[in-house]
C-alpha positions as a printed NumPy array, in Angstrom:
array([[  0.   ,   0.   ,   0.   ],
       [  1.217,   3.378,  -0.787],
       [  4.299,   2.197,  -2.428],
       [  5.652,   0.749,   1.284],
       [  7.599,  -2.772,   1.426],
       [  5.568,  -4.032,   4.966],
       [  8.253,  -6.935,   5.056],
       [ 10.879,  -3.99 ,   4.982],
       [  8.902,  -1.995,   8.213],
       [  8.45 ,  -5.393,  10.264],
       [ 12.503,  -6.21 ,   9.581],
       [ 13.57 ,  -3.009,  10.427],
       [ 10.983,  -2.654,  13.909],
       [ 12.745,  -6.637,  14.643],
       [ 15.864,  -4.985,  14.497],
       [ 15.211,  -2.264,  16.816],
       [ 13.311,  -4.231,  19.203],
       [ 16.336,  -6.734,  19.164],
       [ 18.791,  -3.66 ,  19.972],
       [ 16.59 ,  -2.461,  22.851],
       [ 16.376,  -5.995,  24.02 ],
       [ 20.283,  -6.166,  24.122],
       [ 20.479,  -2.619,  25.426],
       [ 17.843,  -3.618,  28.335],
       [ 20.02 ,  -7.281,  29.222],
       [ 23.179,  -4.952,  29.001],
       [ 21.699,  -2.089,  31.376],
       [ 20.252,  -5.111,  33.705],
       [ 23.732,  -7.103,  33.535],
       [ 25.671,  -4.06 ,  34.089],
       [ 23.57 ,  -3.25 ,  37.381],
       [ 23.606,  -6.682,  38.727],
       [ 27.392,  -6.297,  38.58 ],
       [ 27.179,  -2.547,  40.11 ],
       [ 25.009,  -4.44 ,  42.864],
       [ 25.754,  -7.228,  43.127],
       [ 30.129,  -7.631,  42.827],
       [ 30.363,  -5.41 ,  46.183],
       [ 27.843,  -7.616,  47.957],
       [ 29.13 , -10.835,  46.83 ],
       [ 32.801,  -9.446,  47.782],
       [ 30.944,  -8.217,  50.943],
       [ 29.755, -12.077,  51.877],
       [ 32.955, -13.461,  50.799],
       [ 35.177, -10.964,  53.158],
       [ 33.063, -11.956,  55.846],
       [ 32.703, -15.636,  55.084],
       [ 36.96 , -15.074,  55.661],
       [ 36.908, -12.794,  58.318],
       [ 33.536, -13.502,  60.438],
       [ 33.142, -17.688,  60.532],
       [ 35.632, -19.934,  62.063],
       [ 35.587, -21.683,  58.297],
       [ 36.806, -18.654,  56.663],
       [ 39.35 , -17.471,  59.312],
       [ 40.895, -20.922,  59.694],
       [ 41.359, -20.819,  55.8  ],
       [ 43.273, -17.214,  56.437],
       [ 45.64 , -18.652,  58.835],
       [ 45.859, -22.376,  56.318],
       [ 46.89 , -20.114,  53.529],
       [ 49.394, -17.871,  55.921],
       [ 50.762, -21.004,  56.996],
       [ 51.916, -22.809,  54.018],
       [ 55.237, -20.883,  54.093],
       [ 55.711, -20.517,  58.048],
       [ 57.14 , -22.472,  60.82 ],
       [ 54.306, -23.537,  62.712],
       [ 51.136, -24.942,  62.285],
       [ 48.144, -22.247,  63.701],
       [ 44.95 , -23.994,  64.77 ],
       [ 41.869, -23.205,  66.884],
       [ 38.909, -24.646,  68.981],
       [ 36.627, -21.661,  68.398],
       [ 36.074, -17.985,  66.467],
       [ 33.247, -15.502,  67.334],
       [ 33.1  , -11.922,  67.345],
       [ 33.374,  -9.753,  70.088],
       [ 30.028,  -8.864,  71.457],
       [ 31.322,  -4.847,  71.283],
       [ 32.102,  -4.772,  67.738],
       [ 29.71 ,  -2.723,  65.84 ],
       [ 28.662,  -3.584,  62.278],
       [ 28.392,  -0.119,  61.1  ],
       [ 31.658,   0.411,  62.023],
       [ 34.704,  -1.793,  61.115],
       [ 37.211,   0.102,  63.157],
       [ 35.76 ,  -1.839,  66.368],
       [ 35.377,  -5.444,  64.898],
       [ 37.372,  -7.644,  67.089],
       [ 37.567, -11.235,  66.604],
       [ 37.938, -13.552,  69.66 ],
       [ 39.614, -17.077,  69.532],
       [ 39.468, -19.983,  71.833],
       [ 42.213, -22.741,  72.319],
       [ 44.612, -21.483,  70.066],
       [ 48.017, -23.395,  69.387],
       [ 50.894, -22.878,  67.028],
       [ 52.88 , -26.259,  66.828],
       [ 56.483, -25.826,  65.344],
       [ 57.163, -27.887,  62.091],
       [ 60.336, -28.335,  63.816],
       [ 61.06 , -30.256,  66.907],
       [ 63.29 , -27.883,  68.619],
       [ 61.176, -24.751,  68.488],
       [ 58.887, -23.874,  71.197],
       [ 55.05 , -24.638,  71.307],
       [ 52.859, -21.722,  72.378],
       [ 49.269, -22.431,  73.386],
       [ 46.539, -19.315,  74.178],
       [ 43.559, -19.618,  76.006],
       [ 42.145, -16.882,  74.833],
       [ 42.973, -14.112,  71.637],
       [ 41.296, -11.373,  70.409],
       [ 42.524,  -9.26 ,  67.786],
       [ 41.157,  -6.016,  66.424],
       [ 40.912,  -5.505,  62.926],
       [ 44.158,  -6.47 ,  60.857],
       [ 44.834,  -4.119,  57.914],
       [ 43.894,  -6.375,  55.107],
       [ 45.758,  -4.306,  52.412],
       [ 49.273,  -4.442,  54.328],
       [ 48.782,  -8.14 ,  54.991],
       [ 48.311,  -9.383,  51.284],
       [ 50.64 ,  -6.28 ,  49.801],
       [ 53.517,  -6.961,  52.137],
       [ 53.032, -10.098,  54.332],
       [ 52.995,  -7.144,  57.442],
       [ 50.127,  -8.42 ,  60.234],
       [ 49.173,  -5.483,  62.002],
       [ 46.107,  -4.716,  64.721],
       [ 45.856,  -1.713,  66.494],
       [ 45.115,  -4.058,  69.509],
       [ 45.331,  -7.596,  71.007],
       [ 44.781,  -9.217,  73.976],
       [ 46.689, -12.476,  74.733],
       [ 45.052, -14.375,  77.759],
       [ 46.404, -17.426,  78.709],
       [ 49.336, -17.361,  76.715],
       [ 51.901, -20.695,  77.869],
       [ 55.645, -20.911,  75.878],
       [ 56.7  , -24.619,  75.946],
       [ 60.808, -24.293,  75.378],
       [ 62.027, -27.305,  73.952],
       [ 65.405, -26.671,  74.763],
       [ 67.318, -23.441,  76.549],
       [ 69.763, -22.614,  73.483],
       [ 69.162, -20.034,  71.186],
       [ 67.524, -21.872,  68.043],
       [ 68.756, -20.683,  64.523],
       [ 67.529, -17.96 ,  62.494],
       [ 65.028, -18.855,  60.231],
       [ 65.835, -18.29 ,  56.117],
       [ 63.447, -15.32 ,  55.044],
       [ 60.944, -16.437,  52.204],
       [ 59.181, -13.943,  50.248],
       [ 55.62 , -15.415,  50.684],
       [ 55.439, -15.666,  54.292],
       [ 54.55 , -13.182,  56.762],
       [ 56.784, -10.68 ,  56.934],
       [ 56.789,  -8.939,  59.985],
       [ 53.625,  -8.896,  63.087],
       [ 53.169,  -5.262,  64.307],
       [ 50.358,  -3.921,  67.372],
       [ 49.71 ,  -0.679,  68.626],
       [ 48.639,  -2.   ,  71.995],
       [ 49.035,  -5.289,  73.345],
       [ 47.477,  -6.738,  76.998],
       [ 49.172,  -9.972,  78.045],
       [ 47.096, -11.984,  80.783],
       [ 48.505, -14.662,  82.771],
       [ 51.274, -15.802,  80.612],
       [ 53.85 , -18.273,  81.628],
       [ 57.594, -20.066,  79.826],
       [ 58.772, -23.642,  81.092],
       [ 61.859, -24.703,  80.022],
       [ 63.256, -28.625,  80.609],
       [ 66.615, -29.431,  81.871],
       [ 69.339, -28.43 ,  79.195],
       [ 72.544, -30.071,  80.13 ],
       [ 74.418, -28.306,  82.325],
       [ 71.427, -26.216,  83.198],
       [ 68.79 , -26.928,  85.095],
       [ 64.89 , -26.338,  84.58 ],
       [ 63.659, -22.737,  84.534],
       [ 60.005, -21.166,  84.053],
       [ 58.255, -18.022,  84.535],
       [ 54.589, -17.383,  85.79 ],
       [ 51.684, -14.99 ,  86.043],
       [ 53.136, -12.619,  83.55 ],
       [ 51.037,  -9.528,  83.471],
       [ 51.895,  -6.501,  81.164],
       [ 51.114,  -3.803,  78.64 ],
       [ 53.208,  -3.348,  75.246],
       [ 53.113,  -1.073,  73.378],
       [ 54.139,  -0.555,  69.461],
       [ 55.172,  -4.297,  69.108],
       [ 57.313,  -5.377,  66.009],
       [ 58.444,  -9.127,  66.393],
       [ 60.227,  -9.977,  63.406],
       [ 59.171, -14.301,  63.058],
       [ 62.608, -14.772,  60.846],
       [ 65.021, -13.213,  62.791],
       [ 63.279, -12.999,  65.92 ],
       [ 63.796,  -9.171,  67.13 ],
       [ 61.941,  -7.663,  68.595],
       [ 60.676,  -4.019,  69.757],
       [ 58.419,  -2.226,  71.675],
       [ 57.645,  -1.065,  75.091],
       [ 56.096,  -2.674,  78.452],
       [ 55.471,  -2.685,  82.047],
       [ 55.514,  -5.881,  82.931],
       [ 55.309,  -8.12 ,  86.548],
       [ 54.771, -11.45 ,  86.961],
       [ 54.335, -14.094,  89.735],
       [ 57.412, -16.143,  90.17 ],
       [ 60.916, -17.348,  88.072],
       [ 62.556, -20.332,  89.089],
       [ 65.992, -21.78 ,  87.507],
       [ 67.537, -24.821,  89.491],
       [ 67.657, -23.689,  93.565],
       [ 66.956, -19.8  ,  92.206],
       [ 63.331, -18.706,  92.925],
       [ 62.189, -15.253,  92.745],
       [ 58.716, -13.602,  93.519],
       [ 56.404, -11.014,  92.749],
       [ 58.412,  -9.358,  89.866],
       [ 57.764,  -6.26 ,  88.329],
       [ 59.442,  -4.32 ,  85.727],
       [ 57.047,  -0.775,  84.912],
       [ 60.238,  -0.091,  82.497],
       [ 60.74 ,  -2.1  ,  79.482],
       [ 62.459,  -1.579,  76.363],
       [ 63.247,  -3.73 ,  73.418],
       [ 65.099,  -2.53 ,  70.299],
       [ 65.62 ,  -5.064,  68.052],
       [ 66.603,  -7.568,  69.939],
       [ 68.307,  -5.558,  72.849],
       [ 66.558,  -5.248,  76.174],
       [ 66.738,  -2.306,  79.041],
       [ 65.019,  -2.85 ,  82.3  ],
       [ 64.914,   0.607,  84.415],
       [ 63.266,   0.538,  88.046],
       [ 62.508,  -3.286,  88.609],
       [ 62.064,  -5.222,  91.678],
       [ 61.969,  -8.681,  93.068],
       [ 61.364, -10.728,  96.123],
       [ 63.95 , -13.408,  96.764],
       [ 64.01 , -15.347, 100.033],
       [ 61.433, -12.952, 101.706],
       [ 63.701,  -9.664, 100.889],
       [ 62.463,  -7.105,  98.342],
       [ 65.598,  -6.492,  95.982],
       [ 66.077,  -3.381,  93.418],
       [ 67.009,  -4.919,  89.794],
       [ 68.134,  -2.811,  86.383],
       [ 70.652,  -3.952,  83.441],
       [ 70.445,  -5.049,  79.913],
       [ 69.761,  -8.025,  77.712],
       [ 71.712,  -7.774,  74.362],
       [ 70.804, -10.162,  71.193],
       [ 68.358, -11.874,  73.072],
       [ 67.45 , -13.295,  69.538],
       [ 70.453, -15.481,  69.199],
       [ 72.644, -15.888,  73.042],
       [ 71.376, -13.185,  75.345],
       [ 74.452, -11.227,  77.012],
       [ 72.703, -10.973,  80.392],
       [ 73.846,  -7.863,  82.908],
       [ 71.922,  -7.324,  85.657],
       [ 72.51 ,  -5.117,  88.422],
       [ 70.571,  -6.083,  92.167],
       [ 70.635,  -4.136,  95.232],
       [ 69.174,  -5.929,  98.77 ],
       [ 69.026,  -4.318, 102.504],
       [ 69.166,  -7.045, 105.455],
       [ 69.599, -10.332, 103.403],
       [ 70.937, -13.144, 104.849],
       [ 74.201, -14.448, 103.457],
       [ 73.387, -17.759, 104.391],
       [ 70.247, -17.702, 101.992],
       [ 72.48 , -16.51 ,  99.392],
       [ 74.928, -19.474,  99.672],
       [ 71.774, -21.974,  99.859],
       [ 70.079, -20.569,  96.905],
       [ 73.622, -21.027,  94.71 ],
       [ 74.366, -24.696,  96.369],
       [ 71.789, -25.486,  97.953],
       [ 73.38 , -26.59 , 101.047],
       [ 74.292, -25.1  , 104.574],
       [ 76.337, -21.942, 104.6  ],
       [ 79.643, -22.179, 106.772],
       [ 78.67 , -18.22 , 107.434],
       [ 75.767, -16.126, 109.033],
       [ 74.959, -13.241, 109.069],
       [ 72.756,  -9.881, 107.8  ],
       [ 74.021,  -7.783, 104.687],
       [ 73.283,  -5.134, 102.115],
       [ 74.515,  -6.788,  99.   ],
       [ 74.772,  -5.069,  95.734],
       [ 75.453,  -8.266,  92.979],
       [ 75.768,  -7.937,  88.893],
       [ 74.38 , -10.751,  87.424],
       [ 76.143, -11.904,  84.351],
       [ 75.285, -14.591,  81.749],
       [ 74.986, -15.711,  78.139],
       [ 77.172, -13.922,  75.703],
       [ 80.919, -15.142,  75.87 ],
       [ 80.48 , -17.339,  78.877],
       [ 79.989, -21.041,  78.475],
       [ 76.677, -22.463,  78.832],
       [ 75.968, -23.148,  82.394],
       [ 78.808, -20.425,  83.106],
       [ 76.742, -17.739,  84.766],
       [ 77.864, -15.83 ,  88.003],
       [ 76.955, -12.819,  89.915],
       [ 79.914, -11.144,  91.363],
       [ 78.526,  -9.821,  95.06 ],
       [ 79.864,  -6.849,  97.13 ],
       [ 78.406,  -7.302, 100.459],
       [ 78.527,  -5.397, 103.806],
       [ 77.942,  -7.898, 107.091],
       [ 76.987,  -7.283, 109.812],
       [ 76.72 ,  -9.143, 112.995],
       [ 78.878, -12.06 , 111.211],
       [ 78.992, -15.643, 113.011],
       [ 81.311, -18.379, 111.818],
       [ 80.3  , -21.989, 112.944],
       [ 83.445, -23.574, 113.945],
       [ 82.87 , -27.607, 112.979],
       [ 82.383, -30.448, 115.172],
       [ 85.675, -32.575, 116.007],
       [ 87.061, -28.613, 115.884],
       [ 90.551, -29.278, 118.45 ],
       [ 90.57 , -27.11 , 121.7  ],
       [ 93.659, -25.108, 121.206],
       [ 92.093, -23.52 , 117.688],
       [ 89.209, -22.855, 120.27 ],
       [ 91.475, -21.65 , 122.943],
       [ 93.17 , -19.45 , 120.219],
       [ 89.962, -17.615, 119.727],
       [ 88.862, -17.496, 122.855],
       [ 92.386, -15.516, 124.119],
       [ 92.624, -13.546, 121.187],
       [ 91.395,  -9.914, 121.379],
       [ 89.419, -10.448, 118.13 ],
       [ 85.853, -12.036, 118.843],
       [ 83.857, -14.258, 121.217],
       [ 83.642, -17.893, 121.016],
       [ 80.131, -18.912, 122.202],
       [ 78.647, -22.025, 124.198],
       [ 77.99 , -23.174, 120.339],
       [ 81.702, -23.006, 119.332],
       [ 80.176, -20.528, 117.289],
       [ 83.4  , -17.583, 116.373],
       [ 80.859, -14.164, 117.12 ],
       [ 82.328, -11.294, 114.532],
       [ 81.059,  -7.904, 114.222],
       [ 80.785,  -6.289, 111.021],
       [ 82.571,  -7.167, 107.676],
       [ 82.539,  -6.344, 103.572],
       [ 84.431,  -8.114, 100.504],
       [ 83.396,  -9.776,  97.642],
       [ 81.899, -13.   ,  96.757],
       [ 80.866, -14.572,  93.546],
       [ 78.148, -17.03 ,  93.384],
       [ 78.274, -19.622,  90.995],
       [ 75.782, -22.49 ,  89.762],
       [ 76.438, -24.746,  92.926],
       [ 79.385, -22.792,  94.209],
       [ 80.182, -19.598,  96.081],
       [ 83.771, -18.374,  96.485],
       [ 84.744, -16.056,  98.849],
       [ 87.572, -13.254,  97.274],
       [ 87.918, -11.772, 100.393],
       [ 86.016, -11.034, 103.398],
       [ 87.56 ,  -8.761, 105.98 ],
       [ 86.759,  -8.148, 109.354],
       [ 88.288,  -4.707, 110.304],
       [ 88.908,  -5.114, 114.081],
       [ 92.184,  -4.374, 115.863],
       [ 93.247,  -7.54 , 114.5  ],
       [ 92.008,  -7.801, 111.164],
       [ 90.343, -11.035, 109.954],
       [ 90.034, -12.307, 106.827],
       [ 88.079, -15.048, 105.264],
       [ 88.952, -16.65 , 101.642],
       [ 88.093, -19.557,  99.838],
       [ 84.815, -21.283,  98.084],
       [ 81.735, -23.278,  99.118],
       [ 79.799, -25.75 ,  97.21 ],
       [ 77.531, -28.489,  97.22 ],
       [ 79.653, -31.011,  98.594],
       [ 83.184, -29.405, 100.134],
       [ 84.252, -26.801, 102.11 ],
       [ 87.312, -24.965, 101.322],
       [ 87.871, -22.084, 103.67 ],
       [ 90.354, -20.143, 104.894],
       [ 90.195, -17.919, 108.222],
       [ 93.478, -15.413, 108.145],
       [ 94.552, -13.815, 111.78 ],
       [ 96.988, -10.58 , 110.748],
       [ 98.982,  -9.669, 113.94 ],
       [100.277,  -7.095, 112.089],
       [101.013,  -4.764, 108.998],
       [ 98.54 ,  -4.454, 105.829],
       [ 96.681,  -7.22 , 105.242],
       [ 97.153,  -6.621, 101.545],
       [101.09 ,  -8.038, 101.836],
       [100.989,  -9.16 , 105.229],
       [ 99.581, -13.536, 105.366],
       [ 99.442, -13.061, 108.871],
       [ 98.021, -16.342, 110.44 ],
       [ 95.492, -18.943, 110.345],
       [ 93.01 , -22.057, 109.84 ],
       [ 91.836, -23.985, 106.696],
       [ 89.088, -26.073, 106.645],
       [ 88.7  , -28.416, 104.569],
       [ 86.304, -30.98 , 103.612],
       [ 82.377, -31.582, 104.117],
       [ 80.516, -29.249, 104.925],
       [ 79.075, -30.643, 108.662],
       [ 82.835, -31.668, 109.425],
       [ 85.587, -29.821, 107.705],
       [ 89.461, -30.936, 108.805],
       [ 90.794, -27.73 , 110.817],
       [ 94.604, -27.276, 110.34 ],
       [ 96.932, -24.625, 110.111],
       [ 97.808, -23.138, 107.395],
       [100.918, -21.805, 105.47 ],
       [101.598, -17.928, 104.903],
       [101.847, -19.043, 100.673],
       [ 98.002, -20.681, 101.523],
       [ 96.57 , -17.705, 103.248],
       [ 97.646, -15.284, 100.913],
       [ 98.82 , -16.51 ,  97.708],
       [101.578, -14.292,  95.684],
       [102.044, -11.859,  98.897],
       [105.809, -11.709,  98.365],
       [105.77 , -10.359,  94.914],
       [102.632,  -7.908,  96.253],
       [105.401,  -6.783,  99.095],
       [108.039,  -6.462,  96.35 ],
       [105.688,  -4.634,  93.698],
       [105.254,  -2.058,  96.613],
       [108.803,  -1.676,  97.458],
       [109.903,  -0.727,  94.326],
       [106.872,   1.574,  93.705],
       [108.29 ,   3.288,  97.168],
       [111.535,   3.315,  95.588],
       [110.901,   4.819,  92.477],
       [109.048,   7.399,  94.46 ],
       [111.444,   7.902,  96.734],
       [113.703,   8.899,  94.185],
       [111.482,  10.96 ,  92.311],
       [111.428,  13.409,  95.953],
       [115.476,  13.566,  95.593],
       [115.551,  14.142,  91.694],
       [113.086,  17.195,  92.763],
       [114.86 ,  18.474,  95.709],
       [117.972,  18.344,  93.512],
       [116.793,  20.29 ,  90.621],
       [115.486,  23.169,  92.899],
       [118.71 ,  23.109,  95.054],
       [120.559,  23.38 ,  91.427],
       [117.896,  26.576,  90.923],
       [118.519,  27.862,  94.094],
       [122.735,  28.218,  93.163],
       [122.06 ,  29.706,  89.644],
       [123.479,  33.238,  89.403],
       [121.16 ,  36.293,  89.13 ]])
């Protein structure tokens, strides 16, 4: 009709309806996406970050190039955490345990974690775990051995590095099993706040800053309670402890030093200050036997370990001020040492056969089952001084009388004893025995008179020659 090709209009209307069909499925498709991507990405992040499924996945895939194993009883999120607001999400695990893939390293089991937020971006970017906070509740280290383990080999798709902003530790503990020569050790009811933690898992350093106490530390006959530390610093590896305090054998004691490379063998100096301890409890705690001295004393000891000593080689070198000293003499002790005691204008002798001193100072270092005695003088009109060590099986002491002269050159007199510790032999001993080397000491000081002596005349002489020069 009209000249029009109808077959021509109805081809070209199919086309167009075709093209608004394909623009309509596009338009539809291309909202779905807008819509629907974001939500699916939505369930999927929370799938992984909100079910134990999905977060025990996280930690699987983490894992693969680790050292340990991370598994879990239980994930749920923290009843504060707002939905609106992903800043205060905090997940909360239960039973937590990282198991070592090898033998040697330490287990570590948590009661209880709960972890803010980690910054998703850094962790899959970088390998770099970081929370603003996380509490660690129940925390327990199982050592497998007390030697520094080796550094781990760094591997580009593991975690890098674990960082917090704030971290609470609740009731955390270490145990340690024998380690041949040393003894076991452990550490209990660790309480503390940390602050901008770093702990690098391949070379183990660590920094940050804490207040820490906790309950008790024990190491072989060592035990020391109700420990706190409000300063704590770590810099990679390298620890400073300002302003701590212990109890040890029911005396409060001051405590500061450093820990260097605690990440491979810890160079331990320690310094600790005590009022009114009891040197007997010091010599028990080291041998654990009887002390063959008693007595009250302020005591200021470094503690050294670690670093260049040999394992098992630790010490504390002890300056100590006694008072009110008393020296058990030993059964089977014969009556003319007594007598000479007893006549001598130096102390009493007691109805115990105990020798009564007054005050006295020297040095003492205390050893894993040994003390030994540098020097320990009583200052009286006749000086006193006792030398020699102590440990868990023998006495070796000796008791010096000096009539006369500096003690420093002068042997004087005296006793050893020697043998057990309940019944030493008592005999006398020679001047080379009470004071070894005291002739060359005597010698070194002669000439050091001499050479000042004539360093006077050389002097005199030059201003007499000053005196004669003409004007």
């Amino acid at each position: 009709m009209f000249g029009i090709d109808e077959d021509k209009v109805d081809e070209v209307q199919a086309r167009r309806d075709r093209r608004r069909r394909r623009l309509k499925r596009l338009v539809v498709t291309t909202l779905e996406l807008l819509v629907f991507t974001p939500l699916l990405a939505a369930v999927a992040l929370g799938w992984l970050l909100l079910t134990p499924q999905g977060v025990a996945w996280i930690l699987e895939q983490q894992g693969e190039d680790g050292d340990s194993r991370i598994t879990f009883e239980d994930y749920a999120i923290h009843p504060s955490s707002q939905w609106r607001d992903p800043s205060t999400w905090r997940g909360v695990f239960t039973g937590v345990d990282m198991v070592p893939k090898e033998a040697f390293r330490p287990t570590i089991h948590f009661d209880r974690v709960v972890l803010g937020m980690p910054d998703l971006r850094r962790l899959w970017a970088v390998k770099e775990f970081h929370v603003e906070e996380a509490w660690l509740i129940g925390m327990h280290i199982q050592a497998k051995q007390q030697r520094a383990a080796p550094k781990r080999e760094r591997r580009d798709g593991a975690l890098q590095l674990l960082r917090a902003d704030q971290v609470h530790v609740w009731d955390a503990s270490y145990d340690a099993p024998a380690d041949d020569p040393l003894p076991p050790a452990g550490v209990g009811g660790i309480y503390g706040e940390m602050a901008d933690v770093r702990f690098d898992p391949f070379s183990r350093e660590v920094s940050g800053q804490a207040a820490l106490t906790a309950r008790s530390f024990h190491t072989g006959t060592l035990f020391l309670h109700h420990i706190d530390v409000p300063v704590f610093k770590a810099d990679r590896g390298d620890l400073v402890l300002e302003g701590g305090s212990v109890w040890w054998e029911g005396q409060r004691a001051s405590v500061h030093g450093t820990i260097d490379d605690i990440d491979t063998r810890a160079t331990v100096r320690l310094v600790v200050r005590l009022r009114g301890a009891k040197v007997e409890q010091m010599v028990r705690s080291a041998t654990g036997e009887a002390s063959p001295i008693r007595g009250v004393a302020d005591v200021t000891m470094v503690v050294h370990s670690g670093g260049d000593l040999p394992r098992g080689g630790g010490k504390m070198d002890a300056h100590v001020e006694l008072e009110d000293a008393i020296l058990p003499l030993p059964s089977g002790t014969r009556g003319i040492y007594k007598d000479i005691v007893r006549l001598a204008p130096i102390a009493d002798l007691d109805e115990q056969d105990q020798v009564i001193l007054e005050s006295m100072a020297g040095d003492l270092t205390l050893q894993r089952g040994t003390v030994q005695l540098h020097e320990l003088l009583y200052d009286a009109r006749i000086p006193v001084v006792l030398r020699g060590t102590v440990d868990a099986e023998e006495l070796d002491l000796y008791v010096r009388f000096v009539l006369g002269g500096d003690p420093a050159v002068n042997p004087g007199r005296g006793l050893r004893l020697k043998g057990p510790l309940a019944t030493p032999a008592v005999t006398w001993a020679s001047r080379d025995e009470l004071l070894p080397g005291w002739r060359e000491q005597r010698e070194e000081i002669r000439e050091e008179r001499q050479k000042k002596r004539w360093s006077w005349l050389k002097k005199d002489g030059e201003a007499d020659a000053e005196d004669e020069l003409p004007e």
